[in-house]
KETORDO-697202 format. One record per residue (C-alpha): residue in three letters; x, y, z. Coordinates in nm, 3 decimals. Layout:
! KETORDO-697202
ALA  X  Y  Z
...
END
This chain:
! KETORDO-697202
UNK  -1.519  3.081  -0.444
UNK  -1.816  3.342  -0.551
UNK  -2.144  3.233  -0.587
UNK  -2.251  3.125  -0.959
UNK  -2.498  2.917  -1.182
UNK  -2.414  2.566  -1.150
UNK  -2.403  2.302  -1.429
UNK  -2.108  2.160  -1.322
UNK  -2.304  1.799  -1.347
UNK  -2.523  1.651  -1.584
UNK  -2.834  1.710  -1.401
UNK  -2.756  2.081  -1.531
UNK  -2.971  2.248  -1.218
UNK  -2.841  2.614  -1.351
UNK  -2.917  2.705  -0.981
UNK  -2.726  2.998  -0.786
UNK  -2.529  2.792  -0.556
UNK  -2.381  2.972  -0.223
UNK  -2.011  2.999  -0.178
UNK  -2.030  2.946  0.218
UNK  -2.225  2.660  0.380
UNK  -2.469  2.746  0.621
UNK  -2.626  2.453  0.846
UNK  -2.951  2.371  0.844
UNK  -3.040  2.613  0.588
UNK  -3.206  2.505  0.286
UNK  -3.002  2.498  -0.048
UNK  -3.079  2.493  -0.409
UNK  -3.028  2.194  -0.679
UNK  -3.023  1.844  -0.669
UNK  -2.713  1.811  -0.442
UNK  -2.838  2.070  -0.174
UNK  -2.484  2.219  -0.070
UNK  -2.296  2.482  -0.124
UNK  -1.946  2.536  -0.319
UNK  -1.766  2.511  -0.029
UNK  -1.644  2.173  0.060
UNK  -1.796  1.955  0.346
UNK  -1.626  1.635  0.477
UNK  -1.764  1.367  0.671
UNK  -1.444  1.147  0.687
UNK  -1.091  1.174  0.608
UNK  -0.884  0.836  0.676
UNK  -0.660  0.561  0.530
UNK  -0.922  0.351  0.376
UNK  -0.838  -0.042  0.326
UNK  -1.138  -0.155  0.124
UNK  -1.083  -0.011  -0.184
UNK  -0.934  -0.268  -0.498
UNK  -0.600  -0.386  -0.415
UNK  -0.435  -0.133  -0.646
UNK  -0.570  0.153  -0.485
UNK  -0.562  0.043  -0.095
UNK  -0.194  -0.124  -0.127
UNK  -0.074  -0.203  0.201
UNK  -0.104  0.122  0.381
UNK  -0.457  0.243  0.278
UNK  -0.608  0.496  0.045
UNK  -0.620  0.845  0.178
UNK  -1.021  0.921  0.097
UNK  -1.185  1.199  0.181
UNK  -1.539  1.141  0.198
UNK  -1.745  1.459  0.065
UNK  -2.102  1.533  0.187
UNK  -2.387  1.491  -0.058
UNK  -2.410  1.369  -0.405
UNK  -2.571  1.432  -0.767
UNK  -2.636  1.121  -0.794
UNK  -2.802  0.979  -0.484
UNK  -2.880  0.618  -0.565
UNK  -3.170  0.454  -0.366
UNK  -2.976  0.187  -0.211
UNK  -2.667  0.424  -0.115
UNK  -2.456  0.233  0.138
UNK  -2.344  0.570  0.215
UNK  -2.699  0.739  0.229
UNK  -2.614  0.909  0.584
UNK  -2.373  1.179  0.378
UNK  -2.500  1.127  0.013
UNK  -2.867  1.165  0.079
UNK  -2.812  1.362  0.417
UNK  -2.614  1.647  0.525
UNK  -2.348  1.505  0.776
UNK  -2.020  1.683  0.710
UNK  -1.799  1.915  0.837
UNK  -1.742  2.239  0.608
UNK  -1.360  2.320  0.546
UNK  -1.192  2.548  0.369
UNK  -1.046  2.495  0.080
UNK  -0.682  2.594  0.257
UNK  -0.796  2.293  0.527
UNK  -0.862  2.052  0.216
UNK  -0.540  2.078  0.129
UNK  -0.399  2.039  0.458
UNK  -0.573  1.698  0.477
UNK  -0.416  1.546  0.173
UNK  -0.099  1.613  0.343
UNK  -0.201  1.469  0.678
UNK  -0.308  1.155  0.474
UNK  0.037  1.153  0.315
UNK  0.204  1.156  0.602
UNK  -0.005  0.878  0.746
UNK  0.160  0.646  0.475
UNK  -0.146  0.687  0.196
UNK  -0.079  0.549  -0.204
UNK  -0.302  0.822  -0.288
UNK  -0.541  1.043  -0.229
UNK  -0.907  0.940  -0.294
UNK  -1.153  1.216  -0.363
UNK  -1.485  0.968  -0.297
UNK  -1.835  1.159  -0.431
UNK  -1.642  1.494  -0.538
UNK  -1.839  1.594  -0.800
UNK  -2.036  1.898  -0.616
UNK  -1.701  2.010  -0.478
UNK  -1.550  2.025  -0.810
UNK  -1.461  2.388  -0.825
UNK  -1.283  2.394  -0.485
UNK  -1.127  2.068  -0.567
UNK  -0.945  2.214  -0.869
UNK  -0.855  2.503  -0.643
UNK  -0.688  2.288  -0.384
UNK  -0.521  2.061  -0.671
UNK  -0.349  2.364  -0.802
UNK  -0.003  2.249  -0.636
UNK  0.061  1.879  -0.783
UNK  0.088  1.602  -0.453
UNK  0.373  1.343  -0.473
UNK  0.133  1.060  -0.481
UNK  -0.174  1.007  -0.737
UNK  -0.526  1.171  -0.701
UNK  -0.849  0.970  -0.746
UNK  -1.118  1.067  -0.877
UNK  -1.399  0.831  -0.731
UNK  -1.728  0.887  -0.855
UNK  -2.055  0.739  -0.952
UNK  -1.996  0.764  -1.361
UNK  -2.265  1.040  -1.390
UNK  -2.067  1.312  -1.510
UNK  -2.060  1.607  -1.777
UNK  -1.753  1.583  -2.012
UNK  -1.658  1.952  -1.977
UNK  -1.630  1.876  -1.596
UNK  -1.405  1.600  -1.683
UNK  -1.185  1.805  -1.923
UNK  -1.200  2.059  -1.620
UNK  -1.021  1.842  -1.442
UNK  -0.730  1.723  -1.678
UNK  -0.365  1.728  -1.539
UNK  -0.507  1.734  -1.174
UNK  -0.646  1.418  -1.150
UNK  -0.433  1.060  -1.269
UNK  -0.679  0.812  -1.143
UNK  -1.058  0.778  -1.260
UNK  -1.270  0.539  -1.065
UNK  -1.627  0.563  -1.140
UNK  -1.885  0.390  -1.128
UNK  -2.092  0.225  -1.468
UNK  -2.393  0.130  -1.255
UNK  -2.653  0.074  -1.547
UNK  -2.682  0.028  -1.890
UNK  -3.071  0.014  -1.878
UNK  -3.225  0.338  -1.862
UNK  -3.558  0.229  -1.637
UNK  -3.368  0.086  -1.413
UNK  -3.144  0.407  -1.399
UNK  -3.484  0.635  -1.413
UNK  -3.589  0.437  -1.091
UNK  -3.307  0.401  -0.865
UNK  -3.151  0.722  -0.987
UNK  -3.346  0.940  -1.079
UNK  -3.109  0.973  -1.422
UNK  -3.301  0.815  -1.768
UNK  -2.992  0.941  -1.910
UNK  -2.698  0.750  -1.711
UNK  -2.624  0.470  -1.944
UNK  -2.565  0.763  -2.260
UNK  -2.361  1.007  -2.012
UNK  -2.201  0.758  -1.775
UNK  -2.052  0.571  -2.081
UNK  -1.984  0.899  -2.236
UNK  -1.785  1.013  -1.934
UNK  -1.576  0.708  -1.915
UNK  -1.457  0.738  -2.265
UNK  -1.306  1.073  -2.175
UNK  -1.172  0.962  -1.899
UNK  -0.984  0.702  -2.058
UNK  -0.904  0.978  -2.341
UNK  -0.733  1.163  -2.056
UNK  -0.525  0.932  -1.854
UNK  -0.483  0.628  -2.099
UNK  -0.418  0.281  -1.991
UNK  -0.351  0.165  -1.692
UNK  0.011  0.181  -1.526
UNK  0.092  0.025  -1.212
UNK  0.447  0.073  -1.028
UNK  0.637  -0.189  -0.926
UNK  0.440  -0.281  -0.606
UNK  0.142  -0.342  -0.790
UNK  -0.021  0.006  -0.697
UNK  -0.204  0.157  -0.948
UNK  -0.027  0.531  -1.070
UNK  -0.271  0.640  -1.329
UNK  -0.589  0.494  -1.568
UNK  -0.937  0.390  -1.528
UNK  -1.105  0.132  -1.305
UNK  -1.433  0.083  -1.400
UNK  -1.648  -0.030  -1.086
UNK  -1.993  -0.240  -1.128
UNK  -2.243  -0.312  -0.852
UNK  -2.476  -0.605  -0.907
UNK  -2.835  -0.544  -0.775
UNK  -3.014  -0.862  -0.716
UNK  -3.239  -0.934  -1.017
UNK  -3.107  -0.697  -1.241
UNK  -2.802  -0.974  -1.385
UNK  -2.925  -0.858  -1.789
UNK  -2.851  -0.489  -1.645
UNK  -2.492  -0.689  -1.526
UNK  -2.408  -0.883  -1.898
UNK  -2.460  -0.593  -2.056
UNK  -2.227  -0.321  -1.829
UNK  -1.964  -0.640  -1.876
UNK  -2.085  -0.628  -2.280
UNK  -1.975  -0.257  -2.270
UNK  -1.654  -0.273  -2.145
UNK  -1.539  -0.523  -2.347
UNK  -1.662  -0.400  -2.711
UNK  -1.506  -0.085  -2.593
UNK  -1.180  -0.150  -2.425
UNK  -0.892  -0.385  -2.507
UNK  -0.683  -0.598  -2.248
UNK  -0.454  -0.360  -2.083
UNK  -0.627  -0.071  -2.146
UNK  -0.875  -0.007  -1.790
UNK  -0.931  -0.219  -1.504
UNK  -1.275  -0.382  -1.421
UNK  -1.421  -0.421  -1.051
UNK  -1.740  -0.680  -1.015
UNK  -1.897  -0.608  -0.701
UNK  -2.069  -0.810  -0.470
UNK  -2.099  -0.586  -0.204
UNK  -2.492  -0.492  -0.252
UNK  -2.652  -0.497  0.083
UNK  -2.972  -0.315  0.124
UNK  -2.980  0.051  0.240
UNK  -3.063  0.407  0.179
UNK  -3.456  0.358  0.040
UNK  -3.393  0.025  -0.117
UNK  -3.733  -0.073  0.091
UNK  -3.906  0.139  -0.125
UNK  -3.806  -0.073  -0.385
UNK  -3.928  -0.484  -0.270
UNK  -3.736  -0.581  -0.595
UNK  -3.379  -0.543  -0.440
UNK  -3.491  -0.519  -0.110
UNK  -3.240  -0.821  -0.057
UNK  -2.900  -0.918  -0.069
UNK  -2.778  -1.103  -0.402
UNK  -2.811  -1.479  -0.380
UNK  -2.544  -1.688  -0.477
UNK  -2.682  -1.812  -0.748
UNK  -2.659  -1.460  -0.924
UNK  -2.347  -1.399  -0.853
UNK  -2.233  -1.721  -0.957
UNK  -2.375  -1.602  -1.280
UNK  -2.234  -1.259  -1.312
UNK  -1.900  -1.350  -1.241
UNK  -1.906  -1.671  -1.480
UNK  -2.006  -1.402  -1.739
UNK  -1.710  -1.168  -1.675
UNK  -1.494  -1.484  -1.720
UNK  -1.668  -1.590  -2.072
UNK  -1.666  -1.215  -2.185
UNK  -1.278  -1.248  -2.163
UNK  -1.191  -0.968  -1.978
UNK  -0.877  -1.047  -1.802
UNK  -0.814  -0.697  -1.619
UNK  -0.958  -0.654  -1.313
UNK  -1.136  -0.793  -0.964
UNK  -1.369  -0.964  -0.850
UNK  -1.535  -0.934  -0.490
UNK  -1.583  -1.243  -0.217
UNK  -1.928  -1.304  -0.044
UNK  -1.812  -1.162  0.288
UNK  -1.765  -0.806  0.106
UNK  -2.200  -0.804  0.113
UNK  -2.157  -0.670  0.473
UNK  -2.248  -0.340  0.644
UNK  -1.959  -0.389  0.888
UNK  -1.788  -0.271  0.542
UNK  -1.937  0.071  0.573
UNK  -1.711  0.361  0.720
UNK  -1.813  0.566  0.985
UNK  -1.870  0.916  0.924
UNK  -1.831  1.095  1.225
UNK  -1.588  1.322  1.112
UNK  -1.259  1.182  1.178
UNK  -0.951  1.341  1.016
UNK  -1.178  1.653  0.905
UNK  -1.125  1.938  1.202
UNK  -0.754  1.969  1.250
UNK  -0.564  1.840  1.585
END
């Protein structure tokens, strides 16, 4: 990796990004690192959707920083901060098969999008099990066509489909026009859905939603999306009820609380009218911090 202008995400920064991360040290753009990768945890993960944990766990590797960086981040300590590790890109690989060998369905690439370029680089061999992609939805469709024949699962994120709500927890006016955007190409790529015959998902889309407490017209019309643009079969839809407070959320008094039954309720009775058949749906004991990894560095530094 050299250092080069980045516009690798839709924020399009254009900044000189440096090819070696130095701690401590300031850096450029909106997601503040450097091109080469930095982990904060690399485990079997069991709280993905069923078709991605399976029995034995997801192998995710949890990447330091984000272009996104929501407000209410339940992962602010890496996304908003700097906790990581820096590998190589040599070590990356050597992680997906450590994860492997611990039994993973897959390995699950969670926030990737500043890493992209060293990603690619370490996909360059194919791995016997599928990759995931696992993203917040706020990507550039040349990155996504960058990434075509290394990656067979797409999980991101379509977090809003109203743009002041995206401008203010965000920090992206644009996310409903690009998120949706992205998604589409995604689907383009990898086309439906195709699960083997334990139920674990091989390759297509799962579209993930997070409801923020009073924001359910922001939730109808994410669900109103999906289904004008996919058919049954096609993607998988996740409803999430896992919204706890966090990052700078008490910046924001509005959804500065967890989501009341009553919304949910609502939400999910929505999903069920809408008719979309393909998917999950969350319980109450998902809202839950004891639900948030630690990132401490675990599987990162080699034993």
């Amino acid at each position: 990796m050299s250092d080069s202008s980045c516009n690798a995400c839709p924020r399009r920064c254009g900044v000189i990004r440096s090819a070696v991360y130095t701690p401590n040290a300031p850096m450029p753009g909106y997601c503040h690192t450097s091109l080469q990768p930095v982990v904060a945890r690399a485990a079997l993960h069991h709280w993905e959707e069923p078709c991605i944990s399976g029995s034995r766990g997801s192998g995710a590797v949890f990447f330091t920083s984000c272009n996104l960086r929501c407000c209410f981040c339940q992962n602010a300590v890496i996304s908003n901060g700097h906790q990581g590790i820096p590998i190589t890109v040599e070590r990356l690989r050597e992680i997906y098969q450590e994860l492997i060998a611990q039994g993973a369905h897959n390995i699950n690439l969670v926030t990737p999008t500043p890493y992209t370029q060293a990603i690619l680089q370490s996909l360059q061999q194919p791995l016997p099990v599928p990759v995931v992609y696992n993203c917040g939805g706020y990507e550039s469709v040349e990155t996504i066509d960058a990434l075509n024949g290394h990656i067979q699962i797409y999980l991101p994120d379509l977090k809003y489909m109203d743009s002041s709500l995206s401008a203010s927890y965000s920090g992206a006016a644009d996310y409903p026009t690009i998120a949706t955007q992205a998604i589409l190409r995604m689907y383009d790529q990898v086309g439906p859905y195709q699960l083997d015959e334990d139920g674990i998902l091989q390759s297509g889309v799962v579209i993930r939603h997070l409801i923020l407490p009073g924001c359910l017209d922001n939730t109808k019309a994410v669900i109103d999306w999906v289904r004008s643009h996919f058919d049954d079969g096609q993607v998988l839809f996740s409803l999430m009820r896992q919204y706890v407070p966090c990052g700078t959320a008490d910046q924001h008094p509005e959804i500065n609380r967890p989501l009341t039954d009553a919304e949910y309720n609502e939400a999910e009775q929505y999903l069920f009218d809408s008719g979309i058949e393909d998917g999950f749906v969350q319980e109450k004991d998902s809202a839950s911090s004891a639900f948030i990894p630690s990132f401490q560095g675990e599987g990162v530094l080699p034993q």
